[in-house]
Backbone as JSON, one array per atom type, in Angstrom:
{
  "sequence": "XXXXXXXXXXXXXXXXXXXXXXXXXXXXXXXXXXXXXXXXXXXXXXXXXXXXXXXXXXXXXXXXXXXXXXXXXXXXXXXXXXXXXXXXXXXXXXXXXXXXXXXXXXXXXXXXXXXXXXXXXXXXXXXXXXXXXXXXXXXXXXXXXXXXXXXXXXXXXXXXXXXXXXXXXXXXXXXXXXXXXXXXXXXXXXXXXXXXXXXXXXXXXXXXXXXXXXXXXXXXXXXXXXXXXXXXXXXXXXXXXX",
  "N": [[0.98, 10.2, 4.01], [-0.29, 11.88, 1.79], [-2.46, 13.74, 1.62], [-3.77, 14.98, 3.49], [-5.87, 16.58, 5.57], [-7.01, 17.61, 3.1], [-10.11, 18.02, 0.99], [-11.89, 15.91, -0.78], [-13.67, 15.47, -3.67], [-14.59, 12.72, -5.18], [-16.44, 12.3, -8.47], [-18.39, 9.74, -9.93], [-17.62, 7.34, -8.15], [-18.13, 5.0, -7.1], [-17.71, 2.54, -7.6], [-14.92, 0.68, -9.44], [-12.21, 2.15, -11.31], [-12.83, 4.88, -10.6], [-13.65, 4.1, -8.01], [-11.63, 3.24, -6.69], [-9.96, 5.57, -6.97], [-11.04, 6.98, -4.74], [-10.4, 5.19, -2.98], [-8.05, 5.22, -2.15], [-7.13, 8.28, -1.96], [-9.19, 8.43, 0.3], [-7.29, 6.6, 2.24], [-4.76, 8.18, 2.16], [-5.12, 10.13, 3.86], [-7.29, 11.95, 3.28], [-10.89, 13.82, 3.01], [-13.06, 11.93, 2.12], [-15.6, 12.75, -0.07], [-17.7, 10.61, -2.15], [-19.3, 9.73, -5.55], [-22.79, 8.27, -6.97], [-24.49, 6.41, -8.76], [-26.34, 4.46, -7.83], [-27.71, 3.61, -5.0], [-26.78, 1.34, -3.63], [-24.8, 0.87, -4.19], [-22.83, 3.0, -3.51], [-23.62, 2.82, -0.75], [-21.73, 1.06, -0.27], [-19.65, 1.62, -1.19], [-18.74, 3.52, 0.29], [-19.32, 2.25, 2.62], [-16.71, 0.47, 2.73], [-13.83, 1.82, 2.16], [-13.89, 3.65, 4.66], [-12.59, 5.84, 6.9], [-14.39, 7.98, 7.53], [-15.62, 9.06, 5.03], [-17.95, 9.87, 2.91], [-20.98, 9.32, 1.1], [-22.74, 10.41, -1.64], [-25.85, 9.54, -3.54], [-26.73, 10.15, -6.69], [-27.24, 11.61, -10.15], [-23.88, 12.57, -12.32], [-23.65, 13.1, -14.15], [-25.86, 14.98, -14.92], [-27.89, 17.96, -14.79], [-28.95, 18.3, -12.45], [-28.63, 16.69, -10.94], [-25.52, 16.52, -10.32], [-25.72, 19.82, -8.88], [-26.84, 18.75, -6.45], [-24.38, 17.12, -5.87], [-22.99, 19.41, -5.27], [-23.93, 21.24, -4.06], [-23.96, 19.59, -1.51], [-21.39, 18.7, -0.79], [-20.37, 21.44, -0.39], [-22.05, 22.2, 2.07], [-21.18, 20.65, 3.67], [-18.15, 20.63, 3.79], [-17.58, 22.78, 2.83], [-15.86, 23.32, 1.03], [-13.3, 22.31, -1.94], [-10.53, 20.84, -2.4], [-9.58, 18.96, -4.01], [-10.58, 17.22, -6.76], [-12.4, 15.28, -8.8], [-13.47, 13.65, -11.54], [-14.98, 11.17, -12.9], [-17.12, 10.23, -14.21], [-18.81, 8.19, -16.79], [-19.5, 7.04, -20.06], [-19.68, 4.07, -22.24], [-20.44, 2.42, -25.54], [-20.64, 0.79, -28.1], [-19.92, 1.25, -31.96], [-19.65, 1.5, -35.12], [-18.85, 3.75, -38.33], [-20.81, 3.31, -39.72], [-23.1, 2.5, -38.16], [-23.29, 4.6, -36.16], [-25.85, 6.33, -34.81], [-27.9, 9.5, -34.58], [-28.92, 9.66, -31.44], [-26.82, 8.14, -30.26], [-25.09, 9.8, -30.23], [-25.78, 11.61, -29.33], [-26.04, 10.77, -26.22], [-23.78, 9.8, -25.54], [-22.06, 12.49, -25.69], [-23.65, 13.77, -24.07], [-23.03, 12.43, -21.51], [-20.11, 12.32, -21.33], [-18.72, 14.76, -21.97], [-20.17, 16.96, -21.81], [-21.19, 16.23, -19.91], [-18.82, 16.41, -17.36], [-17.99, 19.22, -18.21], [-20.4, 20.63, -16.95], [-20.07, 19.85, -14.41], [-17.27, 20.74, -13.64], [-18.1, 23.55, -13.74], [-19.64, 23.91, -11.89], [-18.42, 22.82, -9.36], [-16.03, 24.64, -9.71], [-16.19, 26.71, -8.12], [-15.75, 26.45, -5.68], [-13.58, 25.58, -5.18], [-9.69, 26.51, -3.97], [-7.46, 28.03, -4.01], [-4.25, 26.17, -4.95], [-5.69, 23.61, -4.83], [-6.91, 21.35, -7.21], [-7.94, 19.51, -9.89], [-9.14, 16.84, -11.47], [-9.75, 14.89, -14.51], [-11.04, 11.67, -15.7], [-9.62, 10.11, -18.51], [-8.98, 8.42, -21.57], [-7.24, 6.56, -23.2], [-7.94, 6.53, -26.05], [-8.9, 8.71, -26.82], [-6.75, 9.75, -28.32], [-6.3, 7.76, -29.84], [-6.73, 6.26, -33.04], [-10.27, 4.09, -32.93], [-12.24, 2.39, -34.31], [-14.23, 0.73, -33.8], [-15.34, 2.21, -31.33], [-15.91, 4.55, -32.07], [-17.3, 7.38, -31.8], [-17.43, 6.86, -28.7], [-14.21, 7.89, -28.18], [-14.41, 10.16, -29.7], [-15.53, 11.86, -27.52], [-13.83, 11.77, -25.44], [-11.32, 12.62, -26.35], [-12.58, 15.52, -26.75], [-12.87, 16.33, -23.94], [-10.1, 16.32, -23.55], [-9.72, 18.84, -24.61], [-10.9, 20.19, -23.69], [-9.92, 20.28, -21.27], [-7.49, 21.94, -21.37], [-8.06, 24.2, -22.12], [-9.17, 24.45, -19.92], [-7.22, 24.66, -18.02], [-6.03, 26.71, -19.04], [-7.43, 29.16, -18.32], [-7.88, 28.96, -15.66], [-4.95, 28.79, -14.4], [-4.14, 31.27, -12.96], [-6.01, 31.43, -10.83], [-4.35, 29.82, -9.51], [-5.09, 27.36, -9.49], [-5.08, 23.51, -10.51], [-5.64, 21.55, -13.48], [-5.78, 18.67, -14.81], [-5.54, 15.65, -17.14], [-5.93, 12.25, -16.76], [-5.33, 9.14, -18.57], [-6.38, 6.68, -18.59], [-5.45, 3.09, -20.15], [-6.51, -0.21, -21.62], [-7.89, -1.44, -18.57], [-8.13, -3.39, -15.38], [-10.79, -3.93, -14.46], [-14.32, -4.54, -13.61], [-16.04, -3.83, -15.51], [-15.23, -4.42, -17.67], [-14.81, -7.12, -17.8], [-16.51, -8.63, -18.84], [-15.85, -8.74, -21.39], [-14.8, -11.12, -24.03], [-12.87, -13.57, -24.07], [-11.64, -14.25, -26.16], [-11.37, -11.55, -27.37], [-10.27, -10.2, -25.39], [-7.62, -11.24, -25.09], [-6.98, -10.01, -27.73], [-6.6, -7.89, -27.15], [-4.59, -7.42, -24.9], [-2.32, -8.62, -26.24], [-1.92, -6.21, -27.9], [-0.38, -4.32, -26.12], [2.6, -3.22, -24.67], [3.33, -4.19, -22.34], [2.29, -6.42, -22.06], [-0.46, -7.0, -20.73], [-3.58, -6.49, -18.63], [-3.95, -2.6, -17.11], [-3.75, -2.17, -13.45], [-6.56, -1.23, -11.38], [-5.6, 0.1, -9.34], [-3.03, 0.92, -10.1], [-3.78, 3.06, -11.64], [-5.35, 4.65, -9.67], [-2.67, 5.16, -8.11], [-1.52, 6.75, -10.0], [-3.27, 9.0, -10.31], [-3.25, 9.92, -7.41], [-0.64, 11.19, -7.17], [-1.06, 13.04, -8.84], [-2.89, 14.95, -8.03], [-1.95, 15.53, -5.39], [0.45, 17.49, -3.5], [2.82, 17.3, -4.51], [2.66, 17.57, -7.2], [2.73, 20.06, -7.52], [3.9, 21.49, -9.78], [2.47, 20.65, -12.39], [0.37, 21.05, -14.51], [-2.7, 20.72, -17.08], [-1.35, 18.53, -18.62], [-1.57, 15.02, -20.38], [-1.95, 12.61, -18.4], [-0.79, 9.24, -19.78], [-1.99, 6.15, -18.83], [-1.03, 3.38, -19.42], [0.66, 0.91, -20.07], [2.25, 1.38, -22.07], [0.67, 1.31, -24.46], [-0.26, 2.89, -26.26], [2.13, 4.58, -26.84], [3.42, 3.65, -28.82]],
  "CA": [[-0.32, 10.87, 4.15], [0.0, 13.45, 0.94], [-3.76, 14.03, 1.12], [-4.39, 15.13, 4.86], [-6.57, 18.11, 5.54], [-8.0, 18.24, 1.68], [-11.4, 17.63, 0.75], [-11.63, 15.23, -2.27], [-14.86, 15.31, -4.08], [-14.97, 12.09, -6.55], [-17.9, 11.7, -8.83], [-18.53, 8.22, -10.06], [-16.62, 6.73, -7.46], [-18.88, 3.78, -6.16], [-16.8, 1.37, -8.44], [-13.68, 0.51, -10.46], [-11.67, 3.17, -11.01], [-13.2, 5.92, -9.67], [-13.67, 3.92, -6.04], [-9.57, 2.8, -6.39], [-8.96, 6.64, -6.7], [-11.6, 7.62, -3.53], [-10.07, 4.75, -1.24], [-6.12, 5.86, -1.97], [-7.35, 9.29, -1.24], [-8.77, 8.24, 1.61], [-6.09, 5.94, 2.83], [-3.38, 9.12, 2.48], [-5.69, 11.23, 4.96], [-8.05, 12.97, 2.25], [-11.82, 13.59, 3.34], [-13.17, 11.75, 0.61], [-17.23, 12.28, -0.6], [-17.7, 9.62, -3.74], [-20.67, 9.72, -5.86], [-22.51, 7.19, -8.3], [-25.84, 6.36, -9.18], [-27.07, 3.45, -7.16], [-27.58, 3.55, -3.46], [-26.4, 0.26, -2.71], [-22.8, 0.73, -5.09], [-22.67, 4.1, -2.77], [-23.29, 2.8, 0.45], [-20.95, -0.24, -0.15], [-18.01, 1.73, -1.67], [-18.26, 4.36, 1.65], [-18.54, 1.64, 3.93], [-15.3, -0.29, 2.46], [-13.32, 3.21, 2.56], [-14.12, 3.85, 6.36], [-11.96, 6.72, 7.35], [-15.06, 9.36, 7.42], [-16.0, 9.1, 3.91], [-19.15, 10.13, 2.72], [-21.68, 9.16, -0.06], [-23.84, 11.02, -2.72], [-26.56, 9.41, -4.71], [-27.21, 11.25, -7.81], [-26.76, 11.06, -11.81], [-22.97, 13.48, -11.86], [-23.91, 14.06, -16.09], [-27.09, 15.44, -15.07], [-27.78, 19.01, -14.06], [-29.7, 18.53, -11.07], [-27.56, 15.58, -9.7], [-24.06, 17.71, -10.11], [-25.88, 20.64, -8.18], [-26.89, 18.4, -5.27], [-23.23, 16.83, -5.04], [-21.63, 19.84, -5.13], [-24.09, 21.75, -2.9], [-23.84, 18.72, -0.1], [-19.86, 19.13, -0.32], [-20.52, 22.9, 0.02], [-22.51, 22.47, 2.88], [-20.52, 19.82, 4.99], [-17.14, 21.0, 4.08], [-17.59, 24.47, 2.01], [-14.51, 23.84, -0.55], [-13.2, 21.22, -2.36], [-9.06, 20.74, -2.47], [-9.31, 17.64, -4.99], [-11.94, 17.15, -7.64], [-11.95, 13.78, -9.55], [-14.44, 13.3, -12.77], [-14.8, 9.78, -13.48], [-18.33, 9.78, -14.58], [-18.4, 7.81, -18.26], [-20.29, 5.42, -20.77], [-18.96, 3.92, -23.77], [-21.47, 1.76, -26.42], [-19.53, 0.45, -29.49], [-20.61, 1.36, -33.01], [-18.78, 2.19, -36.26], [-19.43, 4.71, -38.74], [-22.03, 2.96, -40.52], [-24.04, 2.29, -37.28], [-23.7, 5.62, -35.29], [-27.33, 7.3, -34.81], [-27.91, 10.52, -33.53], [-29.1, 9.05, -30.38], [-25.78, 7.2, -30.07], [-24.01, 10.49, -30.22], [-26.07, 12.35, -28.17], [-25.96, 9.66, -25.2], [-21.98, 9.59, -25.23], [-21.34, 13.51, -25.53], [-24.45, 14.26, -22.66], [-22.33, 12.21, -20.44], [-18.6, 12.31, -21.47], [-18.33, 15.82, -22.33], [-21.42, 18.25, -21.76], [-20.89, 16.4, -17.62], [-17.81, 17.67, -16.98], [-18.28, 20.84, -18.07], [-21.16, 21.48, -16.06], [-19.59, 19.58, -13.07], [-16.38, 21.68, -13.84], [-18.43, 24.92, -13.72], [-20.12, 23.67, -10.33], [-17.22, 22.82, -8.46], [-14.61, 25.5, -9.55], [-16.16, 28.27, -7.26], [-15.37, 25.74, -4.15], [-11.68, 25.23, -5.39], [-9.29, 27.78, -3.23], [-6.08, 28.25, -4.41], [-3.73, 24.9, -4.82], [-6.57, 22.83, -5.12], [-6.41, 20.27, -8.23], [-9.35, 18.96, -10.99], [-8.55, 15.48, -12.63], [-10.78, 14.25, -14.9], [-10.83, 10.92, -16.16], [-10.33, 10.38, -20.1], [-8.94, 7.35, -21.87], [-5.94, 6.67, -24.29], [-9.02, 6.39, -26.9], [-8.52, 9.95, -27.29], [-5.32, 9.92, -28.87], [-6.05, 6.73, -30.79], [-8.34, 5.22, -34.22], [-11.18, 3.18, -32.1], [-13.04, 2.41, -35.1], [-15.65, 0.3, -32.91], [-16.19, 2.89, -30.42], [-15.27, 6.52, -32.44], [-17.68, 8.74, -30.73], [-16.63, 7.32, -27.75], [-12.82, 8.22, -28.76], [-14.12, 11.39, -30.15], [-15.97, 12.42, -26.38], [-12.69, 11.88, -25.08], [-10.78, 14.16, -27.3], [-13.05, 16.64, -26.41], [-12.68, 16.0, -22.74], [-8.85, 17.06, -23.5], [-9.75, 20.27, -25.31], [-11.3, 21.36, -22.16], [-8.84, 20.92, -19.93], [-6.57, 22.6, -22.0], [-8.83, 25.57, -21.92], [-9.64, 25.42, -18.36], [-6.31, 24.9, -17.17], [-5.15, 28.01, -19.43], [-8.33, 29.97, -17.48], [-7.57, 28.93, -14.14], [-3.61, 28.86, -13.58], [-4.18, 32.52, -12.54], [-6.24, 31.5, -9.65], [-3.91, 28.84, -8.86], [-6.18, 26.0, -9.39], [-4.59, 22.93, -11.82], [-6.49, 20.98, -14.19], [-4.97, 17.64, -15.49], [-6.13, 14.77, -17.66], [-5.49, 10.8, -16.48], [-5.9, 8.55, -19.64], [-5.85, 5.21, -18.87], [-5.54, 2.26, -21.39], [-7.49, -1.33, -20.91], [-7.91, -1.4, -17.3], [-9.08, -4.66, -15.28], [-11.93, -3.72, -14.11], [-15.86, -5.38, -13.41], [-16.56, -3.04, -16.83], [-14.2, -5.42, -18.32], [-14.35, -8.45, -17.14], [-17.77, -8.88, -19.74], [-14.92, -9.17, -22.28], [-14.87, -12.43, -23.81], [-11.35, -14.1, -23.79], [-11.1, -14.2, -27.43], [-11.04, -10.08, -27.71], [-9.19, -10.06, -24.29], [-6.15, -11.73, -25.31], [-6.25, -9.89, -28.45], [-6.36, -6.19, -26.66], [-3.62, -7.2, -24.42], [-1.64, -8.67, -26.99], [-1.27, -4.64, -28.52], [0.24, -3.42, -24.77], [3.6, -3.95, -24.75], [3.53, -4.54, -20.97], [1.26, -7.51, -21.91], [-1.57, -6.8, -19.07], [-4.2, -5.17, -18.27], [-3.84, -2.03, -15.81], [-4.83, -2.46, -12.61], [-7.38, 0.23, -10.79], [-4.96, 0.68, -7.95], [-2.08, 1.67, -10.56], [-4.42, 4.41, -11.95], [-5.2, 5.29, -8.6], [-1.67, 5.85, -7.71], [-0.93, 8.12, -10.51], [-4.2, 10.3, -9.37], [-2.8, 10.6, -5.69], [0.31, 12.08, -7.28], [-1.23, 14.3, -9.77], [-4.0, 15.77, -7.06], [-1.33, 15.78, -4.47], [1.05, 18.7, -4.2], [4.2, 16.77, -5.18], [2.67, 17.81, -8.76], [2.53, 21.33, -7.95], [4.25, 22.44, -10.94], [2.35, 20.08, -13.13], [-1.02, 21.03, -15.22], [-3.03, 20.64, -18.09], [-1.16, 17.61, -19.23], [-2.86, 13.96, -20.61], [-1.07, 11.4, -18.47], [-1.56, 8.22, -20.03], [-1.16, 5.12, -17.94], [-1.83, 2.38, -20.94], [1.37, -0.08, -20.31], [3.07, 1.58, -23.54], [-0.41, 1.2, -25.64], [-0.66, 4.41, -27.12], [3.21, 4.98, -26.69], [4.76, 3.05, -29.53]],
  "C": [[-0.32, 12.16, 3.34], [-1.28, 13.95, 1.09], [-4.55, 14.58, 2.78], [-4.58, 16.34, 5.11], [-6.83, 18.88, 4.59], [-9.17, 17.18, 2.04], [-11.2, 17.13, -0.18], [-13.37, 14.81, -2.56], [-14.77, 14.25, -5.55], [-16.14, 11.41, -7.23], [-17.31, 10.9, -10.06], [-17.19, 7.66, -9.14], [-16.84, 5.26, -6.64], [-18.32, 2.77, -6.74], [-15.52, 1.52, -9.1], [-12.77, 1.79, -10.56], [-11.5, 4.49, -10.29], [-13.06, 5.32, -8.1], [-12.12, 3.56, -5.73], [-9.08, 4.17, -6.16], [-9.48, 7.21, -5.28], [-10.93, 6.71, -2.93], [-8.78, 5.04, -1.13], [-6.15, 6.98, -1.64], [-7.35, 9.39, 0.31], [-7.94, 7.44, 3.07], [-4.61, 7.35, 3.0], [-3.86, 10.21, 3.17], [-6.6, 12.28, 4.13], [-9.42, 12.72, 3.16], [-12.62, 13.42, 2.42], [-14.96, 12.11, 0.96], [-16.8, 11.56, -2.17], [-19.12, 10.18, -4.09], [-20.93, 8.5, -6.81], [-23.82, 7.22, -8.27], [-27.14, 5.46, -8.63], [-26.63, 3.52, -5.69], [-26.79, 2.63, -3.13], [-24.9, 0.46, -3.3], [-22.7, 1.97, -3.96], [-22.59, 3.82, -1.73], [-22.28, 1.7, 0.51], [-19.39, 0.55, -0.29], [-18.03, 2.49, 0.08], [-18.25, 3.28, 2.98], [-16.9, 0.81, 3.94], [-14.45, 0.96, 2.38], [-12.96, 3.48, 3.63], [-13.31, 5.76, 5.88], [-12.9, 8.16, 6.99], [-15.31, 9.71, 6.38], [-17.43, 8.7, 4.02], [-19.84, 9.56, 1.38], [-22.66, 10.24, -0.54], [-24.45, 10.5, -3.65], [-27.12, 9.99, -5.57], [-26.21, 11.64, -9.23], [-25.35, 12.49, -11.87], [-23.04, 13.44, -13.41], [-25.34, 14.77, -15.82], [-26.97, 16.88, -14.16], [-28.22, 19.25, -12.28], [-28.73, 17.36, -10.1], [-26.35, 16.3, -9.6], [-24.35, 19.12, -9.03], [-26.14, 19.82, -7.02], [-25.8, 17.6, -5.18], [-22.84, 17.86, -4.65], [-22.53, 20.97, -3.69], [-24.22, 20.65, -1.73], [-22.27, 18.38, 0.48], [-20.17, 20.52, -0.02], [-20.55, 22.92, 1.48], [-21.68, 21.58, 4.37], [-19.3, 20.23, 5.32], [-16.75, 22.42, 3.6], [-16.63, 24.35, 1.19], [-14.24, 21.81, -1.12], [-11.32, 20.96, -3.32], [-8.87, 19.41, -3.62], [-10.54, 17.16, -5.74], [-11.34, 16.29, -9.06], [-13.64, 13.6, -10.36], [-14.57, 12.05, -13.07], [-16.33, 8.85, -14.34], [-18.33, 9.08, -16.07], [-19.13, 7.0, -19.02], [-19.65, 5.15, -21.81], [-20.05, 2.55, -24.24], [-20.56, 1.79, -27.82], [-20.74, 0.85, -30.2], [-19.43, 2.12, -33.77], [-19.62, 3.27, -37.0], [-20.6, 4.47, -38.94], [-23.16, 2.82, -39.31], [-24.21, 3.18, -36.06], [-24.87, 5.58, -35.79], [-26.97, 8.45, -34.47], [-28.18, 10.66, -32.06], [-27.59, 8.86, -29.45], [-25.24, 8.39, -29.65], [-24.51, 11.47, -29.37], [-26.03, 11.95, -26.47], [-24.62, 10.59, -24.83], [-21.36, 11.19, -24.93], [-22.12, 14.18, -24.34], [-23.44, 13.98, -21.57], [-20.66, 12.46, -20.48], [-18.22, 13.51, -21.44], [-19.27, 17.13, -22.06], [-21.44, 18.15, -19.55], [-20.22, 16.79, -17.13], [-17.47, 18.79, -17.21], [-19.05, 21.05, -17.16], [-20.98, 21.28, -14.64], [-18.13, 20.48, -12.65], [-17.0, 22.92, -13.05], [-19.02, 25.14, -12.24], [-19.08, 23.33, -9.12], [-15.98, 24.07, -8.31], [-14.9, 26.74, -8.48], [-15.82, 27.77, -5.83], [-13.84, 25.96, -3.84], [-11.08, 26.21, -5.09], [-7.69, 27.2, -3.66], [-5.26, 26.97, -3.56], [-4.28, 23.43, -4.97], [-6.1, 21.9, -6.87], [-7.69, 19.88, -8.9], [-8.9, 17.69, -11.75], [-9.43, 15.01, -13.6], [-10.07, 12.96, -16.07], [-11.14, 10.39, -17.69], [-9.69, 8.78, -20.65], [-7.32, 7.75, -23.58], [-7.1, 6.08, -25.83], [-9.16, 7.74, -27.32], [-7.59, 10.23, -28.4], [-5.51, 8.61, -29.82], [-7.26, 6.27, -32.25], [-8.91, 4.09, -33.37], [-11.99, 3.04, -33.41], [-14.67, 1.72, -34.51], [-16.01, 0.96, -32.01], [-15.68, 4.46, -30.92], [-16.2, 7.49, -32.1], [-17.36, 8.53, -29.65], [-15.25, 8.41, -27.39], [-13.36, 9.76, -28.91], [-14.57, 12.53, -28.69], [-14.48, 12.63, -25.62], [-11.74, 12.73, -25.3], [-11.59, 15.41, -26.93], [-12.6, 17.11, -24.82], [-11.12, 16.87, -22.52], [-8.57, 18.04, -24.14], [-10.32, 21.08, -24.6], [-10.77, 21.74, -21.65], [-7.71, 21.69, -20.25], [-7.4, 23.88, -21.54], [-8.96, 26.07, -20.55], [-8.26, 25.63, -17.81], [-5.6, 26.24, -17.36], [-6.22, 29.29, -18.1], [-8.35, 30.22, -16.05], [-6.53, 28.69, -13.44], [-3.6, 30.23, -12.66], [-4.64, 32.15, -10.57], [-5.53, 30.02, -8.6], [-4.74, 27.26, -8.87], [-5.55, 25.05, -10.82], [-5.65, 22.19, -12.16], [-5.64, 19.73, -14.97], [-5.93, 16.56, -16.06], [-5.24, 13.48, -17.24], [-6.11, 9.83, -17.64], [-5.73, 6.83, -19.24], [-6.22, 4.16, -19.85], [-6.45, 1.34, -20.87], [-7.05, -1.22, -19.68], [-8.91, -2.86, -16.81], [-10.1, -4.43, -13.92], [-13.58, -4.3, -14.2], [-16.01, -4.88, -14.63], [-15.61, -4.36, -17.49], [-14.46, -6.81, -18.3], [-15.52, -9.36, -17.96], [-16.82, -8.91, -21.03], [-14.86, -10.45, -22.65], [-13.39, -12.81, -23.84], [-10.89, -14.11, -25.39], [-10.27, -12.79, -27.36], [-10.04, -9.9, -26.13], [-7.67, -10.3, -24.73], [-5.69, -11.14, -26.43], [-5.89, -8.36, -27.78], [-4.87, -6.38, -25.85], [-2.39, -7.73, -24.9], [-1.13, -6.93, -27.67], [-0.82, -4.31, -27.58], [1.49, -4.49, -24.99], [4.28, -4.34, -23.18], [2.71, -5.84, -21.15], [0.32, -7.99, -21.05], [-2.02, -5.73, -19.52], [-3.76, -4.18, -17.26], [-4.82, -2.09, -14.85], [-5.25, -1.34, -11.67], [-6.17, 0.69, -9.86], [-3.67, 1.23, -8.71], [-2.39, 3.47, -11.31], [-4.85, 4.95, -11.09], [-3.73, 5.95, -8.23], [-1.15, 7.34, -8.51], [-1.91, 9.52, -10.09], [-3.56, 10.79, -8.52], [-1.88, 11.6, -6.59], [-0.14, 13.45, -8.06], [-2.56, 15.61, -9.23], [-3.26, 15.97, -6.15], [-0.36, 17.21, -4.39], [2.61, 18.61, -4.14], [3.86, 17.18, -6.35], [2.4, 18.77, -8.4], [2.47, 22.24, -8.81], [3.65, 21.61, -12.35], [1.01, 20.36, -13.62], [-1.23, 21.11, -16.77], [-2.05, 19.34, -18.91], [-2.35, 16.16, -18.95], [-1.55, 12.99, -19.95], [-1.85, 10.3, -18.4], [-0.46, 6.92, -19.28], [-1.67, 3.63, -18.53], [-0.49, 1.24, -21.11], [2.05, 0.47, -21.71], [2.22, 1.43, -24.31], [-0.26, 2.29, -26.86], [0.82, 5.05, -27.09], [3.96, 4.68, -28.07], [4.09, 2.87, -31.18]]
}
């Protein structure tokens, strides 16, 4: 039970990764709130959860949805000991077929949301507390079919660099979780051709599965990683390793 008597605030958590890291939370005694965008993905993930977990409907890249999660954690529990980012979109396109559209989409949500969900949560966070936000081994790699994704990502880890330098003082860590293909419902619209060839490049030959990128969360929000911030751990089967 590493997680008993914190608050864990994870937005996008009504599915796939994000809901694997809210129910291991709240399986190790965390008081989880999730968030996501559709009532029914919200009330489904908090009722499969149980253990006193809460829901929040409301867009967590948008200004007005990030102020009503973070003031309805405020108000129920006043702080927030574990703060999980998982909000995300990704839309393929190469050079030749970015827009400006394209690139404004991907950096509204990937990179302009966690800042402002960052900036809304950190006045909750009380010394020991933890920030994870979820980025992708697409950072660190040539995606030529999705390179603004890739490049939102990269940004994503030029934050946390920054914030974590800004906020070791007040004791508060900041870490990045990258995971590689993951088998997930987002996935699973893959056709089998491009499947077999993505997990052909992992030299674990598999996809990862949500509950292994959950586990590394627990540890890196828990305070077995006390002495651990501002790093990108990537959990990609050796993808981006070799």
């Amino acid at each position: 039970m590493r997680m008993t008597n914190k608050v864990a605030l994870v937005m996008g958590g009504a599915s796939g990764i994000g809901f694997a890291i809210a129910e291991r939370l709240a399986n190790e005694g965390a008081v989880v709130v999730l968030t996501g965008r559709r009532a029914g993905d919200v009330d489904a993930a908090v009722s499969k959860i149980g253990h006193g977990g809460t829901g929040v409907t409301a867009d967590a890249s948008a200004c007005e949805g990030i102020a009503q999660i973070v003031s309805t954690v405020q108000a129920a529990h006043g702080r927030i000991d574990a703060f999980v980012y998982n909000a995300g979109m990704s839309e393929p396109s190469d050079l030749a077929s970015s827009t400006p559209e394209h690139f404004d989409r991907h950096f509204a949500v990937n990179a302009r949301g966690p800042l402002l969900a960052m900036q809304a949560a950190e006045p909750l966070m009380p010394t020991g507390s933890a920030a994870l936000f979820i980025g992708s081994i697409a950072g660190v790699k040539a995606v030529p079919s999705h390179a603004t994704y890739a490049a939102t990502k990269a940004a994503l880890r030029s934050y946390v660099r920054s914030w974590t330098a800004g906020l070791a003082a007040r004791g508060v860590r900041v870490n990045v979780l990258s995971p590689g293909p993951t088998d997930t419902a987002m996935f699973a619209g893959v056709d089998e051709q491009a499947r077999a060839f993505i997990t052909a490049q992992i030299p674990m030959r598999r996809l990862a599965r949500p509950e292994e990128v959950a586990a590394a969360a627990l540890f890196l929000l828990s305070d077995e990683a006390s002495y651990i911030t501002g790093i990108d751990l990537q959990i990609d089967g050796g993808g981006a390793q070799i």
